[in-house]
PyMOL Python script that loads the backbone (N, CA, C, O; Angstrom):
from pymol import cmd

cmd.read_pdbstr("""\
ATOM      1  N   UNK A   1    -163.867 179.376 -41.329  1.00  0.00           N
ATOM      2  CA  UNK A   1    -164.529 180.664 -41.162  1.00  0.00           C
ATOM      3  C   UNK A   1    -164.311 181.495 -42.430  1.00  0.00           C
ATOM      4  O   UNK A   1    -163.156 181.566 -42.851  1.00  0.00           O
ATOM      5  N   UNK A   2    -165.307 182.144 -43.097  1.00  0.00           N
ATOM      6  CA  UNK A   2    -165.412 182.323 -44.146  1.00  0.00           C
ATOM      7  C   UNK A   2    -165.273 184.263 -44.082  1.00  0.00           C
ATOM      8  O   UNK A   2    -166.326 184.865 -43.872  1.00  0.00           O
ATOM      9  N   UNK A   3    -164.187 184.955 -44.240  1.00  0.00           N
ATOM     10  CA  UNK A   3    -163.978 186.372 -43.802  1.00  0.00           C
ATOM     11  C   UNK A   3    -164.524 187.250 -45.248  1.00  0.00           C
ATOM     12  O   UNK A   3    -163.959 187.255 -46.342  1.00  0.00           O
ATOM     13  N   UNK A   4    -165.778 187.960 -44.864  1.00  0.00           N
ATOM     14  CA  UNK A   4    -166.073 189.037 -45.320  1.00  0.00           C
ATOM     15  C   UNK A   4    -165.295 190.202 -46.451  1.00  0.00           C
ATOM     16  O   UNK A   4    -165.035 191.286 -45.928  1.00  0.00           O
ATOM     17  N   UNK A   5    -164.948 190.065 -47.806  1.00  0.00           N
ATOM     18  CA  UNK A   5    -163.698 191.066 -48.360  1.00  0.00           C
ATOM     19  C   UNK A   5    -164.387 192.467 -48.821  1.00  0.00           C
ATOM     20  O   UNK A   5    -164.959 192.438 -49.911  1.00  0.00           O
ATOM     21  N   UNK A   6    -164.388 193.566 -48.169  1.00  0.00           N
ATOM     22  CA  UNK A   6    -164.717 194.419 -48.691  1.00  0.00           C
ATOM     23  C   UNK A   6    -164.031 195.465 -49.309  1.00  0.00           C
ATOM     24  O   UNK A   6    -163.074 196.001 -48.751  1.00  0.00           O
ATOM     25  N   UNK A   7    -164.588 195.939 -50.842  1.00  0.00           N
ATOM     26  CA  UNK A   7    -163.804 196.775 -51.490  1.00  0.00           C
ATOM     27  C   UNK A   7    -163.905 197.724 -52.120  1.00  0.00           C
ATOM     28  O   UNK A   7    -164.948 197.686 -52.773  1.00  0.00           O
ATOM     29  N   UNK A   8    -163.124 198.935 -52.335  1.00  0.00           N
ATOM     30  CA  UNK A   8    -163.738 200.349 -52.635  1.00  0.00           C
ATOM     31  C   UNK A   8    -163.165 200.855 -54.003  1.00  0.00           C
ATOM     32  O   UNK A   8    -162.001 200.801 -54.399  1.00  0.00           O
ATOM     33  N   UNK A   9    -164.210 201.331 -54.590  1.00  0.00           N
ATOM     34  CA  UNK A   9    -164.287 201.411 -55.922  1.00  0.00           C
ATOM     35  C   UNK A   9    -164.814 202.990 -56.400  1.00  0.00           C
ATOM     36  O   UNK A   9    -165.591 203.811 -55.913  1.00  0.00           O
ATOM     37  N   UNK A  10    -164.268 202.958 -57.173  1.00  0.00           N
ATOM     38  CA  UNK A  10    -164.902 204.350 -58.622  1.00  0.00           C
ATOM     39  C   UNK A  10    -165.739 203.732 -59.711  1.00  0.00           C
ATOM     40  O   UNK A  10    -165.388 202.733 -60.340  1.00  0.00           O
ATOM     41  N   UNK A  11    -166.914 204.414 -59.904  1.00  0.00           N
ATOM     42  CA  UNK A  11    -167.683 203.902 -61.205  1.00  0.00           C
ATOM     43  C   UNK A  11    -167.539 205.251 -61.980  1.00  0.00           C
ATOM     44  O   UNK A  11    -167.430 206.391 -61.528  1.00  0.00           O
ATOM     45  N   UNK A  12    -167.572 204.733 -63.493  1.00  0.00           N
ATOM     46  CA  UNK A  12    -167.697 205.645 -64.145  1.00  0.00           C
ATOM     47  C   UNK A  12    -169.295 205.330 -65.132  1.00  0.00           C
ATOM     48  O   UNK A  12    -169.810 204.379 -65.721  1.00  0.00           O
ATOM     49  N   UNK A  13    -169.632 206.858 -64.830  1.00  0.00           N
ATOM     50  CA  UNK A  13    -171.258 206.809 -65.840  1.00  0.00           C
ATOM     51  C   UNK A  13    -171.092 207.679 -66.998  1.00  0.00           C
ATOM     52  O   UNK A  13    -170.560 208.789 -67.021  1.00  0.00           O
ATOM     53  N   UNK A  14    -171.732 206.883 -68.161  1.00  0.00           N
ATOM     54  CA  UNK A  14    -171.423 207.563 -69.356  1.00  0.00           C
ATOM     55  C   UNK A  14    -172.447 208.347 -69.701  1.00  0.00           C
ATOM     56  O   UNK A  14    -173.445 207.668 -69.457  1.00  0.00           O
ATOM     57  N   UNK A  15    -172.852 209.594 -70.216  1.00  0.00           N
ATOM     58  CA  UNK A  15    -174.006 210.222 -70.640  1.00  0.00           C
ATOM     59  C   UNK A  15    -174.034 210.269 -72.595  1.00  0.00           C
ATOM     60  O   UNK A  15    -173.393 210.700 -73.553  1.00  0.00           O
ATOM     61  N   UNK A  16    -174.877 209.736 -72.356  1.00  0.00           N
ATOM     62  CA  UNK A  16    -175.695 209.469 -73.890  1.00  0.00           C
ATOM     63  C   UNK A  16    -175.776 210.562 -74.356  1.00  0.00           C
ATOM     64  O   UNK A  16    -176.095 211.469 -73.587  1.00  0.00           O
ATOM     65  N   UNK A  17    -175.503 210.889 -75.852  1.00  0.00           N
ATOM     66  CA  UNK A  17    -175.776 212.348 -76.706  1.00  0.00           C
ATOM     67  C   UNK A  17    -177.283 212.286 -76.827  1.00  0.00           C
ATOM     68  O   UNK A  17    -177.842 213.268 -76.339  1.00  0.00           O
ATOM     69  N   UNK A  18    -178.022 211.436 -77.322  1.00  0.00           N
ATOM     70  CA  UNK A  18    -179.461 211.031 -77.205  1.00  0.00           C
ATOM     71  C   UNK A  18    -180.198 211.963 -76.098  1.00  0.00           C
ATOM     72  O   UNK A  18    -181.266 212.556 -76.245  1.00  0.00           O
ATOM     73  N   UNK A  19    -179.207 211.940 -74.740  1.00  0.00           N
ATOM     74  CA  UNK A  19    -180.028 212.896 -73.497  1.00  0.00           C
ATOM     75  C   UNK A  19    -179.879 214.893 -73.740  1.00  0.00           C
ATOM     76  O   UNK A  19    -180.370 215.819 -73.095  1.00  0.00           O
ATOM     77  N   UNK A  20    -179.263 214.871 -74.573  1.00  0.00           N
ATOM     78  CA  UNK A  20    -179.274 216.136 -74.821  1.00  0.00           C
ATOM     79  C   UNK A  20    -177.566 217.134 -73.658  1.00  0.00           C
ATOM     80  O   UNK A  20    -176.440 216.644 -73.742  1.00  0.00           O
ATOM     81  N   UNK A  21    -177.738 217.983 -73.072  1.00  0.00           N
ATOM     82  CA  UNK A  21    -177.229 218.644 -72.660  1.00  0.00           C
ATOM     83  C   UNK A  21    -177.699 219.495 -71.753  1.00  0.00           C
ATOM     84  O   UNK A  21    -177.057 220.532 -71.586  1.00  0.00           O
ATOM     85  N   UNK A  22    -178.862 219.274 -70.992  1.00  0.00           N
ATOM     86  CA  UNK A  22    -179.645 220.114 -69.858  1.00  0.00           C
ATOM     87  C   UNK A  22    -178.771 218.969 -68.738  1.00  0.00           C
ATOM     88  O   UNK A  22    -178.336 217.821 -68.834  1.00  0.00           O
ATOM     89  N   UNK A  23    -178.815 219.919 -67.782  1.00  0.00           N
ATOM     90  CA  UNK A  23    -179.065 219.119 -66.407  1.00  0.00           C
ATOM     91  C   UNK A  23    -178.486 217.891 -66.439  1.00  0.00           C
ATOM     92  O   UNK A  23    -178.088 217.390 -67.491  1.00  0.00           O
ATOM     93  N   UNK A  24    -178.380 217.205 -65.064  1.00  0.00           N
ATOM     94  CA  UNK A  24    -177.803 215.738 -64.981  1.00  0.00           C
ATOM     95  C   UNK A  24    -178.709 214.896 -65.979  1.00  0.00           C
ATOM     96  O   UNK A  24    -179.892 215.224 -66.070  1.00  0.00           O
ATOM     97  N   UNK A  25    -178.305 213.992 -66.618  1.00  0.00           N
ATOM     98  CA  UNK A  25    -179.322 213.090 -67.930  1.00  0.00           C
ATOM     99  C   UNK A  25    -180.169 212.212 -66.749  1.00  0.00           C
ATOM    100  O   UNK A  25    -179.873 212.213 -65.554  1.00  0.00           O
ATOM    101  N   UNK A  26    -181.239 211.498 -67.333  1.00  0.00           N
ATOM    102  CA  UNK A  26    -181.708 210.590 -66.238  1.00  0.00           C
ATOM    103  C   UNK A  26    -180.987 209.167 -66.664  1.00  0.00           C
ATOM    104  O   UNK A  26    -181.232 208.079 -66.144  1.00  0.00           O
ATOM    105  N   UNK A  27    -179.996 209.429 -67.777  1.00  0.00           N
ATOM    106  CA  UNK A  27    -179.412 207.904 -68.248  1.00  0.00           C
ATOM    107  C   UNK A  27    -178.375 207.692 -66.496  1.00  0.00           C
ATOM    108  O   UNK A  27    -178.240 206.624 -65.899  1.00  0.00           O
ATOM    109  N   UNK A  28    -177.954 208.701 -66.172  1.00  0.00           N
ATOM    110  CA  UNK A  28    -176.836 209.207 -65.415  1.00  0.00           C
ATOM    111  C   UNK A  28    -177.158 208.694 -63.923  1.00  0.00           C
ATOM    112  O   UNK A  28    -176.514 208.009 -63.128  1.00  0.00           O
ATOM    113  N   UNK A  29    -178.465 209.331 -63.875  1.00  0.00           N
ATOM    114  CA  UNK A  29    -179.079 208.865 -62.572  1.00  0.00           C
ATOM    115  C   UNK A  29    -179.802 207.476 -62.104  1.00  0.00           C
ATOM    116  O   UNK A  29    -179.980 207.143 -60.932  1.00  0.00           O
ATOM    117  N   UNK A  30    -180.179 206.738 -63.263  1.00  0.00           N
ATOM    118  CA  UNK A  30    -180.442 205.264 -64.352  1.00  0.00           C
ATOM    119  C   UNK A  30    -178.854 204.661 -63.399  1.00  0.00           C
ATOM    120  O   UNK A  30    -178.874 204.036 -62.338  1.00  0.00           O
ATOM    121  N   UNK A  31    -178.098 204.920 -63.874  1.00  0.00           N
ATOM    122  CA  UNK A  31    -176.701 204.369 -64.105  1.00  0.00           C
ATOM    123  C   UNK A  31    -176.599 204.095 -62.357  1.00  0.00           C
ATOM    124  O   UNK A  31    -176.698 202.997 -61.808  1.00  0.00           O
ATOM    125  N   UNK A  32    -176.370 205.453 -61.672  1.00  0.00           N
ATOM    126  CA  UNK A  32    -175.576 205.638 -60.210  1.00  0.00           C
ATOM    127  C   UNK A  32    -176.405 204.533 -59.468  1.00  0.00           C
ATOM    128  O   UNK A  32    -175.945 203.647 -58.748  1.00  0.00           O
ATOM    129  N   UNK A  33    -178.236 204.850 -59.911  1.00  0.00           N
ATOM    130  CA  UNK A  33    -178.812 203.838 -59.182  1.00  0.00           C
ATOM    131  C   UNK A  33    -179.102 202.378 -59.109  1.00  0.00           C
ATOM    132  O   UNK A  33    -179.816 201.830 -58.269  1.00  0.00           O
ATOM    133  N   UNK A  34    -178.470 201.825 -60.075  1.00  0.00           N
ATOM    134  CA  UNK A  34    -177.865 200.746 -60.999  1.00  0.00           C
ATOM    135  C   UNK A  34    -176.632 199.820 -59.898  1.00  0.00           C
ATOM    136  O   UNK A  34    -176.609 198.689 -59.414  1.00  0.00           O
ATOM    137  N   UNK A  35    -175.620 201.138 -59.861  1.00  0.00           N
ATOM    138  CA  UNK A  35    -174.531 200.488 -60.229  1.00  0.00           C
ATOM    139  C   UNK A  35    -174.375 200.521 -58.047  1.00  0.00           C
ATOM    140  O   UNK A  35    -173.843 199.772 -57.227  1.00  0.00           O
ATOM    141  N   UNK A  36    -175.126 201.737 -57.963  1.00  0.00           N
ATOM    142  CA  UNK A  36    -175.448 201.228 -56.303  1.00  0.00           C
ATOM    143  C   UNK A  36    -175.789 199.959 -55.581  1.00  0.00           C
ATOM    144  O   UNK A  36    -175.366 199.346 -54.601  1.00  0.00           O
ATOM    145  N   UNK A  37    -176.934 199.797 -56.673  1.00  0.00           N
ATOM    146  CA  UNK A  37    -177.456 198.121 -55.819  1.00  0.00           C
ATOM    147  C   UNK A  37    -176.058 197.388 -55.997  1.00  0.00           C
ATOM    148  O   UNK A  37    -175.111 197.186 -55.237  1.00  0.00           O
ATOM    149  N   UNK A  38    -176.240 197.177 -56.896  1.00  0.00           N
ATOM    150  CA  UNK A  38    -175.280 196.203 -57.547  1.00  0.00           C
ATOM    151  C   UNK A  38    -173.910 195.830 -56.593  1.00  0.00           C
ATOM    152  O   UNK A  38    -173.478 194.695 -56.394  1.00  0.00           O
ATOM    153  N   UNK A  39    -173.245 197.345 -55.963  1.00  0.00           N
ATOM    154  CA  UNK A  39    -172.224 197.720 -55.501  1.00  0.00           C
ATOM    155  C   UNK A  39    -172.548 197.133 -53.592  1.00  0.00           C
ATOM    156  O   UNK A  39    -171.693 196.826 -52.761  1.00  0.00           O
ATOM    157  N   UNK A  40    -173.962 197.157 -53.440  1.00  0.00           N
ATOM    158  CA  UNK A  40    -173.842 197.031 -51.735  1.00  0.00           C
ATOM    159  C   UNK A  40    -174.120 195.361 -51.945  1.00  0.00           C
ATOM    160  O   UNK A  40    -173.526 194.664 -51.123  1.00  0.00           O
ATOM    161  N   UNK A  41    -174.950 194.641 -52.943  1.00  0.00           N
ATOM    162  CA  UNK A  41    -175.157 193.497 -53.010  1.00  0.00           C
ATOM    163  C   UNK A  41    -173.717 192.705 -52.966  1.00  0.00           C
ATOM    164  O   UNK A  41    -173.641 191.626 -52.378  1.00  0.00           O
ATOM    165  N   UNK A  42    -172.855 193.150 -53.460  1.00  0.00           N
ATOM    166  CA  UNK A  42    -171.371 192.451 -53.550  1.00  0.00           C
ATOM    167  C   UNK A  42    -170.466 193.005 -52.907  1.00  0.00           C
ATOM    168  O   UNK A  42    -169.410 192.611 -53.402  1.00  0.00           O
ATOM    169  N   UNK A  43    -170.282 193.640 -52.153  1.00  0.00           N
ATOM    170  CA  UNK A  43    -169.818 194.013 -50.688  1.00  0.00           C
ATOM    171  C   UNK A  43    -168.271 195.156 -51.727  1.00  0.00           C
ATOM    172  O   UNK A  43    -167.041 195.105 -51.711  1.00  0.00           O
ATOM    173  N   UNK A  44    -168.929 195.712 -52.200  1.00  0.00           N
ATOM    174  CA  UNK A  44    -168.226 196.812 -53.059  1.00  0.00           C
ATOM    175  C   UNK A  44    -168.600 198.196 -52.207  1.00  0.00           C
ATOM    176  O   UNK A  44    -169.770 198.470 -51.943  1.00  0.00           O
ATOM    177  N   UNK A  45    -167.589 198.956 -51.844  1.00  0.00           N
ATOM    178  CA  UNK A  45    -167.906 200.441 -51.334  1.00  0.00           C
ATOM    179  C   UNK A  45    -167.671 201.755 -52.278  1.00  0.00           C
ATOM    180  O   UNK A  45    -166.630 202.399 -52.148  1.00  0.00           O
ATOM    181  N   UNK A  46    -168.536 202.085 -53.106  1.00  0.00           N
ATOM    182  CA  UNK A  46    -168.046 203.488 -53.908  1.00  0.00           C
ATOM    183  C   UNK A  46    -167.325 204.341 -53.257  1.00  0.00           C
ATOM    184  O   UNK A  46    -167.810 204.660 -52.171  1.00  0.00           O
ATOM    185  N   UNK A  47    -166.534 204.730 -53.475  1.00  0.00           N
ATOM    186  CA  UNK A  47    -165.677 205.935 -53.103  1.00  0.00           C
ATOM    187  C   UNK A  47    -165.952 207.298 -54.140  1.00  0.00           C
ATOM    188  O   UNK A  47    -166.451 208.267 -53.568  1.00  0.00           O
ATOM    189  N   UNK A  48    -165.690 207.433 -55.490  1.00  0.00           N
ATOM    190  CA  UNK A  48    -165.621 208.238 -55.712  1.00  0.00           C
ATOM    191  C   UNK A  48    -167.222 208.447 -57.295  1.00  0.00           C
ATOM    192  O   UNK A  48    -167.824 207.388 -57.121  1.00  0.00           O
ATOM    193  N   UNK A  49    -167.776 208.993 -58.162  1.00  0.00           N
ATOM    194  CA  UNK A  49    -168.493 208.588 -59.421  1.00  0.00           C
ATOM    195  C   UNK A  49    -167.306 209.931 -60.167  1.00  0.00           C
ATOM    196  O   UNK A  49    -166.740 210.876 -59.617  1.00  0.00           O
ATOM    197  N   UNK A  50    -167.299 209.388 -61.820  1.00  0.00           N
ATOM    198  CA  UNK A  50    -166.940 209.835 -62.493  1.00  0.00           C
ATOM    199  C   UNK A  50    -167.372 210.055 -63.860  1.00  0.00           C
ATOM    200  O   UNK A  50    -166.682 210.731 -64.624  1.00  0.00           O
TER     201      UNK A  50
END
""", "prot")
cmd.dss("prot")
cmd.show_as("cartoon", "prot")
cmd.util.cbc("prot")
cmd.orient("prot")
């Protein structure tokens, strides 16, 4: 029987000088929605972004 490991994690997103300094960058929002799939496909639980 093959048991399920699930595990909880912090990502950190980097913002590009390229995006300027307004508002959240869309590199940022690029990134969270990225690193989401990625995170439920491999049985990873975000806890915290940084």
């Amino acid at each position: 029987m093959i048991e399920s490991v699930f595990y909880n994690v912090g990502i950190y997103c980097r913002l590009y000088l390229d995006d300027g300094n307004v508002g959240e960058s869309g590199s940022i929002q690029t990134q969270k929605i990225i690193l989401d799939k990625y995170f439920k496909d491999n049985n990873l639980s975000i806890v915290d972004i940084y």
